[in-house]
BAFI-3210 file (N, C-alpha, C; in Angstrom, 3 decimals, decimal comma, padded with zeros to 6 digits):
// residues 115
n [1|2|3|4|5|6|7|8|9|10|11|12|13|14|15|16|17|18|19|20|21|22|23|24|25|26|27|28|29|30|31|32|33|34|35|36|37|38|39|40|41|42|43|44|45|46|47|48|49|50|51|52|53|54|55|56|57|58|59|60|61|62|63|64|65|66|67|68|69|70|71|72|73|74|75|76|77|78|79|80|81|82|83|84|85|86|87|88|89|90|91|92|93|94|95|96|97|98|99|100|101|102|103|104|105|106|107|108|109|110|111|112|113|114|115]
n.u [062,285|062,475|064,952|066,558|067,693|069,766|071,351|072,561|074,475|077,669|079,862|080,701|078,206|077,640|075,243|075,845|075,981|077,016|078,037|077,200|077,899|075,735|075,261|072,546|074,086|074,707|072,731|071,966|073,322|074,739|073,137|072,530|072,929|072,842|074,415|072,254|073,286|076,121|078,980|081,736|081,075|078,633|075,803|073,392|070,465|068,123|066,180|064,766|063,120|062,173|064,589|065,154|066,026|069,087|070,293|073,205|075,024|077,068|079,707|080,043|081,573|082,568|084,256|085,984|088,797|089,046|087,693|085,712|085,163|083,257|081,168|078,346|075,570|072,176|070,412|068,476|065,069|062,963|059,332|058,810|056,524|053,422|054,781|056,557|058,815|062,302|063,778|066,856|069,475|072,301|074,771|078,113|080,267|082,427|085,625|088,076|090,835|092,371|090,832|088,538|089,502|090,278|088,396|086,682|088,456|088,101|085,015|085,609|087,053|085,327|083,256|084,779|085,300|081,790|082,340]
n.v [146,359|143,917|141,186|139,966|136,902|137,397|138,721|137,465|135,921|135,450|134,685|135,347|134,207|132,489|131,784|128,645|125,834|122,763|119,747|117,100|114,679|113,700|112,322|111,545|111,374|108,258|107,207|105,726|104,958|107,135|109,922|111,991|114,959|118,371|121,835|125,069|127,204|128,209|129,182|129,336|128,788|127,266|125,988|125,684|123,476|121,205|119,002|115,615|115,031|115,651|117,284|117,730|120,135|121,455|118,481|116,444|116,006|114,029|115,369|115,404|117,358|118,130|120,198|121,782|120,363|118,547|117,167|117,860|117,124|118,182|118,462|119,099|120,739|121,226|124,158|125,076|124,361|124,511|124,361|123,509|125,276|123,494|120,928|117,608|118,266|120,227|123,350|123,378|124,398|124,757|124,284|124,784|122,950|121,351|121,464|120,756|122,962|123,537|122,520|124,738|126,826|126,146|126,042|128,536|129,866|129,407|130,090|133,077|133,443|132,666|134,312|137,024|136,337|136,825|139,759]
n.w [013,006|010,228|009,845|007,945|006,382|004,277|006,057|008,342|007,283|007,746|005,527|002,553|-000,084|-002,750|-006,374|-007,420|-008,675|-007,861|-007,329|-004,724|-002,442|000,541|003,523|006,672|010,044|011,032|009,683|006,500|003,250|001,282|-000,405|-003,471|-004,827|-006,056|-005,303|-004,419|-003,317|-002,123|000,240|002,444|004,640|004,702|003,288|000,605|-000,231|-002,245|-001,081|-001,207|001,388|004,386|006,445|010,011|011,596|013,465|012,926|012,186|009,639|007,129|004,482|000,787|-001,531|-004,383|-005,550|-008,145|-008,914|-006,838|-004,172|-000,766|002,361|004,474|007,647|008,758|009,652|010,032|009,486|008,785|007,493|004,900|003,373|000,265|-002,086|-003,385|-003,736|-002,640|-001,436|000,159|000,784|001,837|004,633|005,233|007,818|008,231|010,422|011,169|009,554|007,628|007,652|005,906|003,458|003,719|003,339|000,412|-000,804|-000,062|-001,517|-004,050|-004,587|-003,879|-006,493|-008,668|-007,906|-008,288|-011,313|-011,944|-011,722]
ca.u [062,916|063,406|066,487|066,554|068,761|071,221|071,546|072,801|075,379|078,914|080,335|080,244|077,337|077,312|074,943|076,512|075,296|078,118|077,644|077,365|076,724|075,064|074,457|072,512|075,076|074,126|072,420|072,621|074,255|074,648|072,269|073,530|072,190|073,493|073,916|071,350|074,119|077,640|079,821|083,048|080,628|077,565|075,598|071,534|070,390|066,494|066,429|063,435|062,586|062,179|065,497|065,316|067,062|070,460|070,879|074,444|075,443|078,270|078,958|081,424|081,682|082,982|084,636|086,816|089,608|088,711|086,752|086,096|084,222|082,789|080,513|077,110|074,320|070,809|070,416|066,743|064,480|061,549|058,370|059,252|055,079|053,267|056,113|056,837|060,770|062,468|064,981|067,314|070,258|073,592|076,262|079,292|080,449|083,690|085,591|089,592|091,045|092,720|090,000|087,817|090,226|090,440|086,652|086,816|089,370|086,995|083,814|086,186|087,941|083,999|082,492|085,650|084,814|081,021|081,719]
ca.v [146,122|142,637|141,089|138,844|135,322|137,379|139,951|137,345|135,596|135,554|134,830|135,870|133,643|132,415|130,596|127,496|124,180|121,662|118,079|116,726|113,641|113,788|111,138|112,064|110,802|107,242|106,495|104,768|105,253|108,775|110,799|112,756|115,951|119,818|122,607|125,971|128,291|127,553|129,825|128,759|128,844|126,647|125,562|124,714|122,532|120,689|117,717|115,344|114,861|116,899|116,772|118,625|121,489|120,769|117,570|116,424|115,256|113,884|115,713|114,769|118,463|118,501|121,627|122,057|119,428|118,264|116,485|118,543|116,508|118,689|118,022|119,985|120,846|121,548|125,096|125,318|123,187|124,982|123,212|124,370|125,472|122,832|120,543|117,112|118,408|121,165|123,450|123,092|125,511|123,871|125,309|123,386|122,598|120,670|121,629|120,825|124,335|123,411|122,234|125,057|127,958|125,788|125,942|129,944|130,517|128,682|130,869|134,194|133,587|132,759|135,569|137,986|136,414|137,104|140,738]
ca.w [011,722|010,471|009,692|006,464|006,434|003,774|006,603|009,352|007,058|007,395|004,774|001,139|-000,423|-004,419|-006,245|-007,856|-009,107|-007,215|-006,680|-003,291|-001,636|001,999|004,644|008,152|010,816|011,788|008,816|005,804|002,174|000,236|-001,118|-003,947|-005,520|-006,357|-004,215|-004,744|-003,407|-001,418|000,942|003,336|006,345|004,286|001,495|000,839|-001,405|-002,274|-000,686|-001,386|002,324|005,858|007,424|011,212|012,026|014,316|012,516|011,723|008,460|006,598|003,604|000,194|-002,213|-005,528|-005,669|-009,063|-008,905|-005,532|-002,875|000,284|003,263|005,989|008,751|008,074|010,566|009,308|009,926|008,787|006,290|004,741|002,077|-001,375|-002,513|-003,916|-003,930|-001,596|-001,364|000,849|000,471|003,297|004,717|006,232|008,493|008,341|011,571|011,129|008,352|007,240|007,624|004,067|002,548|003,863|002,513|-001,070|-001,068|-000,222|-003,183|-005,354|-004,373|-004,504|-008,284|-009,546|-007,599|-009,388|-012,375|-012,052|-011,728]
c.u [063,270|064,924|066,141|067,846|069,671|071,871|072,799|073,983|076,769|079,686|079,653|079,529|077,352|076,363|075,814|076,110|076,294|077,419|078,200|076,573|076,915|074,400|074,318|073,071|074,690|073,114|072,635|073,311|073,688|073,524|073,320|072,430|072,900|072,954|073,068|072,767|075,195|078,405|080,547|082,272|078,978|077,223|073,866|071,263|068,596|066,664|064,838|062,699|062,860|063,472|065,211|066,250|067,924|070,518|071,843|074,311|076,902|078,119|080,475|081,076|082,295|083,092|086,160|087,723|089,584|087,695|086,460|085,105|084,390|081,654|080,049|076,214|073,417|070,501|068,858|066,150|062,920|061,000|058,981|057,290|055,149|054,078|056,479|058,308|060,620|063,852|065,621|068,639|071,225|074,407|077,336|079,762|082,212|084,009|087,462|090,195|091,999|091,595|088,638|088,438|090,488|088,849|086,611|087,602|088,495|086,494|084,382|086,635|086,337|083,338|083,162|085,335|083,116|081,026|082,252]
c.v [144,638|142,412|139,604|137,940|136,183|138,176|138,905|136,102|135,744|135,279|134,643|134,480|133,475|131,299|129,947|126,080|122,859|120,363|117,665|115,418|113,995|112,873|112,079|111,030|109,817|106,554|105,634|104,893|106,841|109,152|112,328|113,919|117,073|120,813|123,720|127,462|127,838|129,081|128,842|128,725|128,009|126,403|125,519|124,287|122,281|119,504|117,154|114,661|115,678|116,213|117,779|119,661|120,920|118,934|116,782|115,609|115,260|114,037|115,209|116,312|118,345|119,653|121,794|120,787|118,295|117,554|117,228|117,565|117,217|117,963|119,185|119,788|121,671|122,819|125,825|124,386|124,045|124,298|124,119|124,247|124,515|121,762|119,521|117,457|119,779|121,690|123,760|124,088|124,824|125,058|124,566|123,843|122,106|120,505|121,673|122,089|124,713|123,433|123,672|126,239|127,600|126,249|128,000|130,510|130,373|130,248|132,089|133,885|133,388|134,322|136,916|138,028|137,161|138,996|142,054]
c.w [011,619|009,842|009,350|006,516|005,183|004,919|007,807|008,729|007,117|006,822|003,414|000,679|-002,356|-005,055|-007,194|-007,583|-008,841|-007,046|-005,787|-002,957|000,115|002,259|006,313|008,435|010,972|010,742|007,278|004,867|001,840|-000,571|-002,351|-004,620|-005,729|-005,594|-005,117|-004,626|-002,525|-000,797|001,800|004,394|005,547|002,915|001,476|-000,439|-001,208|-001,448|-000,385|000,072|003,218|006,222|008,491|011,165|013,395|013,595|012,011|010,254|007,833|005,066|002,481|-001,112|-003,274|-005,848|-006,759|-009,087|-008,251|-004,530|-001,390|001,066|004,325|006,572|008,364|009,290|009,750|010,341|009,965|007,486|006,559|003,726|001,224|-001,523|-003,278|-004,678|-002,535|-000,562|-000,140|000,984|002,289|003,397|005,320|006,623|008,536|009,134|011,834|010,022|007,978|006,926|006,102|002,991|002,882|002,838|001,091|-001,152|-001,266|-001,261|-004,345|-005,408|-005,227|-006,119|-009,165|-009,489|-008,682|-010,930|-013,171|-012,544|-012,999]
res [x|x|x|x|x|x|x|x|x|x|x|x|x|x|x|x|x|x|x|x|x|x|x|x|x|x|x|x|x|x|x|x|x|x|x|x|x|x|x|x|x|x|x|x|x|x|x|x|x|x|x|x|x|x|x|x|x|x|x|x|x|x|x|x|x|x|x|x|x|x|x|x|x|x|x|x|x|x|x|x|x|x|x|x|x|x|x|x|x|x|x|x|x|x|x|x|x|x|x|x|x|x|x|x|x|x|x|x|x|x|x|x|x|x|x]
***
């Protein structure tokens, strides 16, 4: 039996169109773009080049009022078909135990709303 990437998530998953900038560790200025979907334990987004898998990044979230900056590891990076880009999967790694539980209130009061 396999076992599908919603199957091996832990926590609740929404999509949502956020603006984020992301720098890999050690390199140079921000990259900015919008996430695909967001949870308290990650996020994935397009991003118009291969980043590796385990790759650290520094990340800046626009989440309602707010700014959240976690620490992000590249959890997987697949081609988008016919398409130079790739959508990519983060785990956030290091994450302000304030700013992680503001981020999770978010998600929850949309998700409530959604339903």
């Amino acid at each position: 039996m396999a076992i599908t990437m919603q199957d091996k998530r832990l926590d609740y998953r929404i999509r949502l169109n956020l603006p984020i900038s992301y720098r890999v560790r050690g390199e140079g200025g921000f990259e900015r773009i919008h996430t695909n979907d967001i949870s308290a334990g990650g996020l994935s987004f397009v991003a118009h080049k291969f980043i590796a898998p385990a790759t650290c990044m520094n990340m800046e979230i626009a989440v309602y009022d707010k700014v959240v900056a976690p620490i992000g590891s590249i959890a997987w990076s697949e081609p988008l078909a016919h398409s130079n880009r790739y959508r990519v999967g983060i785990k956030f790694i290091e994450f302000n135990p304030r700013d992680k539980e503001y981020l999770s209130d978010y998600i929850r009061i949309l998700s409530d709303r959604l339903l």
